[in-house]
N, C-alpha and C positions, 0 to 999 in steps of 0.2 A: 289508327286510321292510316290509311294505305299513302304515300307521300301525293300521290297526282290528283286523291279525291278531294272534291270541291263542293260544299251545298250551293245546290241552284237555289233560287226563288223557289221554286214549284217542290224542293224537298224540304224549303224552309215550313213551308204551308203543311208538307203531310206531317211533322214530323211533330206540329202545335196539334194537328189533328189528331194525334195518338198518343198524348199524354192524357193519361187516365188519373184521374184526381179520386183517391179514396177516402172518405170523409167519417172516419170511427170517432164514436162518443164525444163528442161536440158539448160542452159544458162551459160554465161561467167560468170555473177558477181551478179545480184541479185536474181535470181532462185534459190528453194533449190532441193534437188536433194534426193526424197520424196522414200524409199524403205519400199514394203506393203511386211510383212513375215507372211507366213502362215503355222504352224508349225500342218503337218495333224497329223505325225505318229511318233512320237520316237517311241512310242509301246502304244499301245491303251489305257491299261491302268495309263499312264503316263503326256498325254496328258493334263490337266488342271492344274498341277503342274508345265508346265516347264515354268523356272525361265527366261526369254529372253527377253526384249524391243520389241516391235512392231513400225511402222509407223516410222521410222526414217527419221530426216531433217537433212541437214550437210549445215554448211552456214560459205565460202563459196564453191559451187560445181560445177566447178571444184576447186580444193584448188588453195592457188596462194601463192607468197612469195610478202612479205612487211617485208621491210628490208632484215635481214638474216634468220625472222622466216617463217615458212609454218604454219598456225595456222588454227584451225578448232572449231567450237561452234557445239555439234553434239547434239539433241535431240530428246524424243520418248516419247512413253507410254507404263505402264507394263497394260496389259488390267484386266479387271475383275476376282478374281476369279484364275488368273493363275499361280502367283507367290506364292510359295507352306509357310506356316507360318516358317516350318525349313529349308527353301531355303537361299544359299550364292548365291551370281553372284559377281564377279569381272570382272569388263570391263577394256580390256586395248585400246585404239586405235595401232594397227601398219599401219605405211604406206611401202610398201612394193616397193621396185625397184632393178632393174640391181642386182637381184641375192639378195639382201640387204634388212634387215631389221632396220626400224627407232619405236623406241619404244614411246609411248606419257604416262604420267602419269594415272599407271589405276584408279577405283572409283568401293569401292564397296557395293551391294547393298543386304541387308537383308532382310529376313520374321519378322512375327510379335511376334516370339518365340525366335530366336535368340538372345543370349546377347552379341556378339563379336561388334567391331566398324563398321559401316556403316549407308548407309541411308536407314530406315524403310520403307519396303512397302506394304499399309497394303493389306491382301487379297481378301476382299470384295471388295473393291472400285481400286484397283490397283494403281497406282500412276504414277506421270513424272520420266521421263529418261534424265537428262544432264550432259554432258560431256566437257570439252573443252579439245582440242589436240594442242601439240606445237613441233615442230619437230626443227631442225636446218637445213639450207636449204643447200645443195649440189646439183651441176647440175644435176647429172643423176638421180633426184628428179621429171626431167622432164617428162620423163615419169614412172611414178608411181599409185598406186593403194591407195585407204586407206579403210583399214578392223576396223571392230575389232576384238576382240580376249576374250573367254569366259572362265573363270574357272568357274563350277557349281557343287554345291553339295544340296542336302537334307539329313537333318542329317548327317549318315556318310559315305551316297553312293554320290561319283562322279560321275559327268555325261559330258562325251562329246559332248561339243557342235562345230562342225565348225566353221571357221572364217570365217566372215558374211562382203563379200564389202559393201563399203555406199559411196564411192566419186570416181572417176575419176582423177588421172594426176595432175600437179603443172602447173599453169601459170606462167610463170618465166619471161614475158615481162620485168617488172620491172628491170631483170639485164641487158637488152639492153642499160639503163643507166652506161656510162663509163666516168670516168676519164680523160681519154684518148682523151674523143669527145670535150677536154676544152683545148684550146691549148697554150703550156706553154711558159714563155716567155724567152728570149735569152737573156745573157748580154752582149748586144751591147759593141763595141769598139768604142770610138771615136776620130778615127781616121780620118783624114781628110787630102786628098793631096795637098788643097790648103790652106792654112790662112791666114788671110788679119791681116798686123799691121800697126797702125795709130802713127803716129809720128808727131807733132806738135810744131809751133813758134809764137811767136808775135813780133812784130816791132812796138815799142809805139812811140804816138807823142806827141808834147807840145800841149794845147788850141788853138784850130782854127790855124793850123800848117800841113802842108802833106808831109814836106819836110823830107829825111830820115838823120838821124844824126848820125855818126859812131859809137857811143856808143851802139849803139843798132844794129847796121849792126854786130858787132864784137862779140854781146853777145853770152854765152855758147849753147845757147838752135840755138839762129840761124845758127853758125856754124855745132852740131851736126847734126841739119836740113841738111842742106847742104851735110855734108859725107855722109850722108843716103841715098840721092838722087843718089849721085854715086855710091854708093853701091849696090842702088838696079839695077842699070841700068849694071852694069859691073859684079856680081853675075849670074851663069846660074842659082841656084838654087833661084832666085829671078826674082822678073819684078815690075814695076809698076805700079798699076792699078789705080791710080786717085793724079792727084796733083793739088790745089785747092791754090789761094789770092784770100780774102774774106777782101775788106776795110769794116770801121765801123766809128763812131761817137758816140760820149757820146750825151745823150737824151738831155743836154741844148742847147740852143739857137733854132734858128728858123730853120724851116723843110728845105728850101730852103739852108742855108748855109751849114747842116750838112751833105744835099742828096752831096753836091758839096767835102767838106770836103772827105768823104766816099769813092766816085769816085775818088777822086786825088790821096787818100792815097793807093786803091788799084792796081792803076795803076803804081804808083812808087815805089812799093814792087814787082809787079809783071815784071817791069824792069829788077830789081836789080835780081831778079832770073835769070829771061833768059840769063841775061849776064853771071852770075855766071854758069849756065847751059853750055851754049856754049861753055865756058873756062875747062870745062872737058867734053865735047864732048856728052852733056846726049840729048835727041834729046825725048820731050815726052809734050805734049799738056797741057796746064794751064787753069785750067776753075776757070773764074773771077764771085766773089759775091760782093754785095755790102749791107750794113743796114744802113740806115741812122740816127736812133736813136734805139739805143741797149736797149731796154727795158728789151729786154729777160735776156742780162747780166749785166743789173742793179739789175732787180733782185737776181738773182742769185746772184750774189756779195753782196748783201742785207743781203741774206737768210745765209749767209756764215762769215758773217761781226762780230765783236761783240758792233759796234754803240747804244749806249742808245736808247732806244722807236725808234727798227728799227722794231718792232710789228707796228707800230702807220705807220711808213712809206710805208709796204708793206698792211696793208691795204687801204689806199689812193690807190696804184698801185691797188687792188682788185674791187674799187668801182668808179675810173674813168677809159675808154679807148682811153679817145682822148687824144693825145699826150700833147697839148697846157693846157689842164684842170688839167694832172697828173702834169706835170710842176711846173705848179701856186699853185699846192695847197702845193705841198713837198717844194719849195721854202718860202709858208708861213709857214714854219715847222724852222723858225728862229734860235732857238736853236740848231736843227740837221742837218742843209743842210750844216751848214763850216764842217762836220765831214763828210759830205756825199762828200763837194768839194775836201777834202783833202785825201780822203782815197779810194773812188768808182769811183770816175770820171775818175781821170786819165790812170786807168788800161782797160778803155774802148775806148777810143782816139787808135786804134790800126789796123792794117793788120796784119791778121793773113792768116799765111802758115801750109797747110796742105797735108801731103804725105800718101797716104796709099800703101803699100808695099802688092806683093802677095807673102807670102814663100809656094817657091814648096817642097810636100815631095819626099818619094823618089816612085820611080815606083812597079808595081807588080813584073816587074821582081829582082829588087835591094831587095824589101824585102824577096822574096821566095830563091834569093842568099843566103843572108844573114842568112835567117832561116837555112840553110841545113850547111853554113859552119860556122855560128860566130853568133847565135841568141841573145847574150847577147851585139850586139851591133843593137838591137831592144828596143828601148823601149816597154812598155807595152802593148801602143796601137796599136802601128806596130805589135805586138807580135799577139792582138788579132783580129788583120785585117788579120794577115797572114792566120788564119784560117779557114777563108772564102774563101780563094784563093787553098787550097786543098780536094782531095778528102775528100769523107766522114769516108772514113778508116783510113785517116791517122788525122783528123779532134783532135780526145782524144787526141794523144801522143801531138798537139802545146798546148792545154790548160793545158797538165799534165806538157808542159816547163812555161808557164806560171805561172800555183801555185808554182813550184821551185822556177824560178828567182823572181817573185814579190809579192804570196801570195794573189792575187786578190783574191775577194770571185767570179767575174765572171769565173775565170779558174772551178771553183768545180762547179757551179751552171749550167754551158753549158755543162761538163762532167756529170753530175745528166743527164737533159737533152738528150743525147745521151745514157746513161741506161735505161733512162724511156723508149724512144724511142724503144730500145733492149728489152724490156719487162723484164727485169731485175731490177726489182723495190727496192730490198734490198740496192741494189748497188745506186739507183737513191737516196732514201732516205738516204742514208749514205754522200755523196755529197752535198746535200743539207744543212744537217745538219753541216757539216763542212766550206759554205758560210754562213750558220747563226751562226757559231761563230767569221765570222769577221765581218758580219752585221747584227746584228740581227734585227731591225727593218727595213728590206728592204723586202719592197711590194713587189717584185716582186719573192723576195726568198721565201718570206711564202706563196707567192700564190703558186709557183711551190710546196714547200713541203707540203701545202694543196692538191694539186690534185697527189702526192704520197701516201701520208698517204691514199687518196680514193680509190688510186686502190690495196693497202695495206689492208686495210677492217678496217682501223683506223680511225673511223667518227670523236671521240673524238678526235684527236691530229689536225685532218684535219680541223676540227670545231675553235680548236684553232689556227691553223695558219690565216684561212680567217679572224679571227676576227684582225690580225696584218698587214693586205697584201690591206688594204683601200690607194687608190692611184695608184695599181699598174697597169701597161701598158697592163695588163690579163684581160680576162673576170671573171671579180669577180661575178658579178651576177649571170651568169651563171653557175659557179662553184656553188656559193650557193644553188642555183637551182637543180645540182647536189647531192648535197650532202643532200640536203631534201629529196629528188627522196629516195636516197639510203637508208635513215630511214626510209621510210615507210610513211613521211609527205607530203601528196602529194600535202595537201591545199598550206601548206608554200612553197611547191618547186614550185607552180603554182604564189604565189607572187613576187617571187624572180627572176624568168625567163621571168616575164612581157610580151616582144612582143620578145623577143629573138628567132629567127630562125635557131636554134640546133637540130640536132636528141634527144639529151636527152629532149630538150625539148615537143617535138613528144611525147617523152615517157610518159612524168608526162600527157600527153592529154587525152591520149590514156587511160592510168590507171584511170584519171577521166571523163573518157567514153567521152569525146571532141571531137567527132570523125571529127569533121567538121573542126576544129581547127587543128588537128593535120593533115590532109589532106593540110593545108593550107601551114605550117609552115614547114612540110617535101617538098613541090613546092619550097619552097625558100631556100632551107638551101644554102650555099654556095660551097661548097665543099662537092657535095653526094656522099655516099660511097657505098659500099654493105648491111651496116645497115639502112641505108636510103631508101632501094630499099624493105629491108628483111619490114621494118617498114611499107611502103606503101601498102607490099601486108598483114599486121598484120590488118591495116582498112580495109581495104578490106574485111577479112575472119568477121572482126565483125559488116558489112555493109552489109555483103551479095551482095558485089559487086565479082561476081568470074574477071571478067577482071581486078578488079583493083588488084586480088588476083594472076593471071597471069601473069599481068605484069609484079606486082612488083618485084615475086618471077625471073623470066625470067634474071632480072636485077641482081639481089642480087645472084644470079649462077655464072652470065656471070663474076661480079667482085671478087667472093669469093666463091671458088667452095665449100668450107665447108658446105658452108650455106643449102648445099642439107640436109646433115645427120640430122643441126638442127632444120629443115622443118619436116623433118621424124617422129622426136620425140618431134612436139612442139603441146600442146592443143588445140594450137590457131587455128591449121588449121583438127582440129579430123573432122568437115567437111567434107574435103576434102578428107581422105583416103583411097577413094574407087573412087576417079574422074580420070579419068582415062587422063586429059588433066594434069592435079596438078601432078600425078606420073609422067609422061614425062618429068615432066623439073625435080625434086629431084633423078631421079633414073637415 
């Protein structure tokens, strides 16, 4: 530039007037988005000096967000000849939205006279032009501009140059990935209105003997047997649901005498009940077993004994099965069968009585009583049964009586739970964090407070719960899946999410152009929603399928009237914005 030349106003205007903007292969993700500037007129004589990039590539164009950033690789060339030897350029990228400006680190670029800091370029041969931009991503990013922005001088005259677009809009699919779409898990009550308790007796006999002998009719264990039966029969909060004589025989002697043995003995135990029964009125059906050589609680008795080289005899039991072989060979075990006669045999000569009791709890209506007038005479689990029995409004105030009277870490972890729910996520993470200080290694906590921390925008904290939450009743995969998503990794969210059939999973597809895939995997999801629907018509627009774009959207209305605006203002469908079927269903 000539030293005396000056842009007026009225050169500043021609000079916006003849940049010609050349717009080649305009694509979602690998296209770059190529603008040819052709700088006629700052002022005629000016012309060879002016300091400006040509041919610019912006990669990628449309921008797009991965992770939280909007990042851009912008590059050109200073042509021949043009960029003047005492010329400054300073490029900043702005990207431009909703009224708002996002500033990107500028980069600036010298002649070959200048001695300030920058990168030299020389005049004759001109030189490359790169840039990269990095913005932080906010939604109304979505619909956006990216310029740059030129401070230009030669020597000591400034020159204004316009801000020069070079990119189109944020793709923001990538935040269609949510937290949200992983769904969190509940700390179950276990509470149960029936439970069964097993109550148990033996009645032993001598060696080859069925007859019963008082001593063992009168014993502690048979007697309480016995009250139990009436108990449960005369209890309303009780019944009986299985009463069982099961005679048996100790493994010696021959099969024939012991099957007989077995059968006598559980027939004259299962007498002595019934009569016992009838004399207090209990009125309830006796299902008879029989074993005739109790192998199973020789063993066992074995296993439990502290007999010298009782290793030596339970391997014999390991390496023969026929009754007659195991026999003979532990009987030639000389040393140990008098310990094995005097200590295991006898306890297995026996009828055994077996009662199983059902205890009833109490009803919905006893406990929802009880909750409103006396909850402290709820135990825990009734406590947190109860709260599955009320609305959803009043659902917090039983688990907030809960953390009072018992301190569960489930009362704070189903209270998170219902803020997450409420999109109140401070409050969700705060909850969470106070069940992980009565358990902190519980999967099921760190999974929940992993997919807060994500919807939190806390990868790190979130990162660190999944790595604790291995076990839990959640979709941990999926979450992880998520959480790759949400970095920007889309390789590793695609390992992680495997054959998983989630909308976020749709998403990690879709970003790694899977179009097939994620067509496949949004058919299946289980629970579609209006993301689901928004998502189906997102392939679509990048299929060039308009019905599948129709549809989807059609769908994604009907469930979320929102999803119009963010139709309005999404790239994915820049398409569309003139189809006059596409404005119908957003307008």
């Amino acid at each position: 530039m000539q030293p005396n030349c000056v842009a007026s106003t009225s050169s500043k205007t021609k000079t916006t007037n003849t940049i010609q903007l050349n717009l080649i292969g305009l694509s979602m993700k690998k296209s770059l988005f190529f603008v040819s500037i052709v700088a006629v007129a700052m002022l005629a004589s000016c012309s060879k000096t002016l300091p400006q990039p040509e041919q610019i590539a912006v990669n990628p164009s449309p921008l797009e967000v991965k992770g939280d950033k909007v990042n851009a690789e912008i590059t050109g060339t200073f042509p021949e000849k043009k960029f003047a030897k005492k010329g400054v350029l300073v490029v900043t990228p702005v990207l431009k939205y909703d009224g708002q400006e996002a500033l990107g680190e500028p980069v600036t670029y010298i002649g070959e006279k200048v001695k300030d800091n920058g990168k030299t370029v020389n005049y004759k041969q001109g030189g490359k032009y790169s840039q990269s931009a990095s913005f932080d991503y906010v939604p109304a990013m979505a619909k956006s501009e990216l310029y740059l922005r030129f401070q230009a001088k030669v020597g000591k005259k400034e020159i204004e140059i316009p801000d020069l677009k070079i990119a189109d809009g944020v793709v923001a699919t990538a935040k269609l990935a949510e937290a949200g779409d992983c769904k969190l898990v509940l700390g179950a009550d276990k509470f149960q209105r029936i439970i069964q308790e097993v109550q148990e007796a033996d009645i032993k006999f001598l060696i080859q003997q069925s007859n019963l002998r008082d001593s063992e009719l009168k014993s502690q264990e048979v007697k309480d047997l016995q009250a139990a039966i009436k108990d449960a029969n005369d209890d309303e909060k009780k019944a009986i649901n299985k009463l069982e004589v099961s005679g048996y025989a100790s493994p010696e002697g021959g099969m024939d005498l012991n099957t007989k043995l077995a059968d006598a003995r559980q027939k004259n135990a299962q007498k002595f009940l019934q009569n016992k029964m009838k004399k207090d009125k209990v009125n309830a059906e006796i299902e008879a077993n029989t074993t005739a050589e109790d192998w199973e609680g020789f063993q066992a008795a074995m296993e439990n004994s502290n007999i010298q080289d009782k290793e030596l005899v339970l391997r014999v039991l390991s390496m023969y099965s026929d009754p007659e072989e195991r026999e003979a060979q532990i009987k030639n075990l000389s040393n140990v069968y008098k310990n094995i006669a005097d200590e295991i045999l006898p306890a297995l000569r026996r009828s055994r009585l077996i009662l199983t009791t059902d205890l009833i709890g109490k009803s919905d209506e006893e406990i929802l009583a009880l909750l409103k007038d006396d909850p402290k005479q709820l135990n825990v689990e009734e406590m947190l049964y109860a709260a599955t029995l009320v609305d959803k409004a009043e659902r917090e105030a039983v688990y907030a009586k809960v953390a009072e009277q018992f301190g569960d870490w489930r009362a704070y972890n189903n209270i998170g739970m219902i803020k997450f729910e409420e999109g109140n996520i401070a409050e969700a993470r705060r909850n969470f964090a106070k069940a992980l200080e009565i358990a902190p290694n519980n999967a099921d906590v760190n999974y929940n407070a992993a997919l807060a921390a994500m919807a939190d925008g806390d990868l790190d904290k979130a990162e660190e719960h999944l790595g604790k939450a291995a076990g839990s009743k959640g979709n941990v995969k999926a979450a992880m899946g998520t959480l790759y998503t949400m970095k920007g990794d889309y390789a590793a969210a695609k390992a992680a999410y495997g054959d998983e059939a989630t909308n976020n999973a749709a998403v990690q597809q879709i970003l790694n152009q899977d179009y097939e895939a994620a067509r496949q995997t949004l058919a299946k999801v289980a629970e579609p929603n209006a993301t689901t629907a928004y998502l189906q018509a997102v392939v679509g627009a990048r299929t060039n399928d308009r019905e599948a774009v129709y549809a989807g959207m059609k769908e994604a209305v009907k469930r979320d009237a929102s999803m119009k605006e963010k139709a309005l203002n999404d790239i994915e469908f820049a398409k569309f914005a003139e189809d006059a079927e596409f404005l119908a269903i957003i307008k």
